[in-house]
N, C-alpha and C positions, 0 to 999 in steps of 0.2 A: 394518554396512557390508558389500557383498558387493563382490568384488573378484572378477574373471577368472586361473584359474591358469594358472600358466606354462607348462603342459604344451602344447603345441602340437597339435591339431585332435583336443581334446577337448571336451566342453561339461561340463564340471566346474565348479565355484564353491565358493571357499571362503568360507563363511558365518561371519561377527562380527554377528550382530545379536541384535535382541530376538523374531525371529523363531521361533532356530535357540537350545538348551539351552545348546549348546557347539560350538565353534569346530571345525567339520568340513568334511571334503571329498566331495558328494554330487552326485549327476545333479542337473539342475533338473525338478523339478514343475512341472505345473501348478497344484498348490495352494499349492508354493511363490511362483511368480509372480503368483499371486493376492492372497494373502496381502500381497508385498513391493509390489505395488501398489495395494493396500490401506492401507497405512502409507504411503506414496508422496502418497498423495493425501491420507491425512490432514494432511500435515503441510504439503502446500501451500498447502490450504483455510486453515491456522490460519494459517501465514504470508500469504497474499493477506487474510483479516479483519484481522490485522494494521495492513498497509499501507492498505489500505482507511479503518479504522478511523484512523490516524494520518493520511491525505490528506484524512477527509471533517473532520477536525478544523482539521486549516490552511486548509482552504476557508471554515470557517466565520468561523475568526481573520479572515482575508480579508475576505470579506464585511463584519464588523464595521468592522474598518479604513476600508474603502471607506463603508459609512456613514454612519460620524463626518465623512468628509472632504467624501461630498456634501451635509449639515447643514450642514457649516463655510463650503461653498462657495455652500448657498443663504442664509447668512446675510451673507455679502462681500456677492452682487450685490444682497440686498433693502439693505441698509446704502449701499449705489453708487446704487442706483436713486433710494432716499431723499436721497442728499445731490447728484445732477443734478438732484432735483425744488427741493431748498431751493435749490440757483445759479440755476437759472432763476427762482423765484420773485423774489429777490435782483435780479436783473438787470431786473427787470420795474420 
């Protein structure tokens, strides 16, 4: 975790990461910025597959659900249709 020190209008950082050996207070790099951007974006990338991977799942749930219910729902109206065809016959 990098955190802003409290020294007032320095650009210092006190580094806790996987970055930095040990828990120091240093100018910022460029390589460090790079680097914490680096890791930055790894870890959003894994987080957004993630979520990704978890949405395209419930979409599918979805989809399934939806399915079964249009199945269900072309089997109501051919089973409707069949039994207005037998009343009318009936009525005939």
């Amino acid at each position: 975790m990098v955190t802003v020190a409290q020294k007032t209008g320095t650009n210092m950082l006190d580094v806790d990461d996987s970055l930095a050996a040990e828990s120091v207070t240093e100018p910022v790099t460029q390589t460090y910025l790079t680097q914490a951007l680096e890791v930055l974006s790894s870890k959003l990338i894994s987080s957004w597959q993630s979520s990704f991977n978890t949405l395209r799942h419930n979409i599918q749930e979805l989809g399934s659900r939806t399915s079964h219910m249009e199945s269900k729902l072309d089997e109501f109206a051919t089973a409707h249709n069949d039994l207005v065809t037998q009343v009318e016959e009936i009525e005939q």
